[in-house]
C-alpha positions as CSV (number, residue, x, y, z in Angstrom):
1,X,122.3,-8.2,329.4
2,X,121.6,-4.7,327.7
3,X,120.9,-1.6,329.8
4,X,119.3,1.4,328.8
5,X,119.0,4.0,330.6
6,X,116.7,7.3,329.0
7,X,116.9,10.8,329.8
8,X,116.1,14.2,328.6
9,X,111.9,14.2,329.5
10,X,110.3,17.4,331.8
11,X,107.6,19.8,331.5
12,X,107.3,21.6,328.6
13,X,105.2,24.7,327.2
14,X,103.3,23.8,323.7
15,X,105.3,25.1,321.0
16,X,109.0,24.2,322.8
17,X,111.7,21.3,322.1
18,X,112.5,18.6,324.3
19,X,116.1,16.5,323.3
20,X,115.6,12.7,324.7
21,X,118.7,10.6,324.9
22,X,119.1,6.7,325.0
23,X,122.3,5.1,326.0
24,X,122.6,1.5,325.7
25,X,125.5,-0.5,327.6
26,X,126.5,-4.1,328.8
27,X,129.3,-4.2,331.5
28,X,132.0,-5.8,330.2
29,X,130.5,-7.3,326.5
30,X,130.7,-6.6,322.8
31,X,126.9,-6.0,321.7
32,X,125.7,-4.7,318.4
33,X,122.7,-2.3,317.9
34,X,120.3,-3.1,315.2
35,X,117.2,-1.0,314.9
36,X,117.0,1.5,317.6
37,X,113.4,3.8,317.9
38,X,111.2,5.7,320.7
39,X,108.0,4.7,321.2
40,X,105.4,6.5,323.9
41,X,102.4,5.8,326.1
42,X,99.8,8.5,326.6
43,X,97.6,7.9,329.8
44,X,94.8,5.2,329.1
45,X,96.2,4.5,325.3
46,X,98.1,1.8,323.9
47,X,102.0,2.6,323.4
48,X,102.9,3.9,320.0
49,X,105.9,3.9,317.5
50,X,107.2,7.5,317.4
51,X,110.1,6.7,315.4
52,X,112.8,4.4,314.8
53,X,116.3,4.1,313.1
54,X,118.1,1.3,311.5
55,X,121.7,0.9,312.5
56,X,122.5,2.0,308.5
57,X,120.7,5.7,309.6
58,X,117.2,4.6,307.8
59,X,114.4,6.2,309.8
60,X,110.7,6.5,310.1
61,X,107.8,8.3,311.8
62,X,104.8,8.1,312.9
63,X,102.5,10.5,311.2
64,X,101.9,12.4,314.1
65,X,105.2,13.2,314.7
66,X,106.8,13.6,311.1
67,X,108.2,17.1,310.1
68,X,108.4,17.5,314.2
69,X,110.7,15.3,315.9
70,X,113.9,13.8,314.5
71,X,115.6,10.5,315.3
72,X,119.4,10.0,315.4
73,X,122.0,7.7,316.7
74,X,125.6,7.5,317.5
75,X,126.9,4.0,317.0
76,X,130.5,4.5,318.8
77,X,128.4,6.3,321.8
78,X,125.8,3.2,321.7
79,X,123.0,6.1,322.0
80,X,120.2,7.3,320.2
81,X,118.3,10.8,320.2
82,X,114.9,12.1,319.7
83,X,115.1,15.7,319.1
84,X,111.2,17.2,319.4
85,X,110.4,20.4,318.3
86,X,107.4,22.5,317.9
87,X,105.4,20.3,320.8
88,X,101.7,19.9,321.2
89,X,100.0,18.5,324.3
90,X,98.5,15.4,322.6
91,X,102.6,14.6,322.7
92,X,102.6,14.3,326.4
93,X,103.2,10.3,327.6
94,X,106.3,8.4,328.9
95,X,108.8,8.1,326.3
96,X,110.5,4.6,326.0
97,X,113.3,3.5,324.0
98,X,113.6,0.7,322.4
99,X,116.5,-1.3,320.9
100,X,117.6,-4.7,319.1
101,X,120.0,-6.7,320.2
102,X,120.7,-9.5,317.5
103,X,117.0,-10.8,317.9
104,X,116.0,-9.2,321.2
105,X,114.3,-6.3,322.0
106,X,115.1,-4.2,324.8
107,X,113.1,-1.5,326.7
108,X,114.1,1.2,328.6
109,X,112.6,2.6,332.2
110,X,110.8,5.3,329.9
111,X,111.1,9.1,330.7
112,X,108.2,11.4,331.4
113,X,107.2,14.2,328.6
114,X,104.3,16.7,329.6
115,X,103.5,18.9,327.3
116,X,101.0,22.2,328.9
117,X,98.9,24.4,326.3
């Protein structure tokens, strides 16, 4: 069973940078990371795609989001960032990552982003 754990959310002014991290592990097994993306939850919305990245480095954004934030990944460190800049406080929610395993999706705890005007 994949783990992930998240980290990297707080309070933030509008106009600052948050860096979220993602590391995936299994004690003691091999796994392989497919696609690997961040979605969020903003209080009484539906959770949205922010961005995801496929294990080859192809990414994608929501609109929202794009020219903003940036999506990496570190296959030998089974991790993957989310570095968001310039932040607005219609970006505030709790920050999830998300990751394939062969066919399964795994999700992590999620990590709290507030963003204040």
């Amino acid at each position: 069973q994949v783990q992930l754990v998240e980290s990297g959310g707080g309070l933030v002014q509008a106009g600052g940078s948050l860096r979220l991290s993602c590391v995936a592990s299994a004690s003691g097994k091999i796994f392989i990371l497919n696609t690997m993306g961040w979605y969020r939850q903003a209080p009484g919305k539906q959770r949205e795609l922010v961005a995801r990245i496929t294990r080859g480095g192809t990414s994608n954004y929501a609109d929202s989001v794009k020219g903003r934030f940036t999506i990496s990944r570190d296959n030998a460190k089974s991790t993957v960032y989310l570095q968001m800049n310039s932040l607005k406080p219609e970006d505030t929610g709790v920050y999830y990552c998300n990751v394939v395993v062969g066919n399964v999706e795994v999700w992590g705890q999620g990590t709290l982003v507030t963003v204040s005007s």
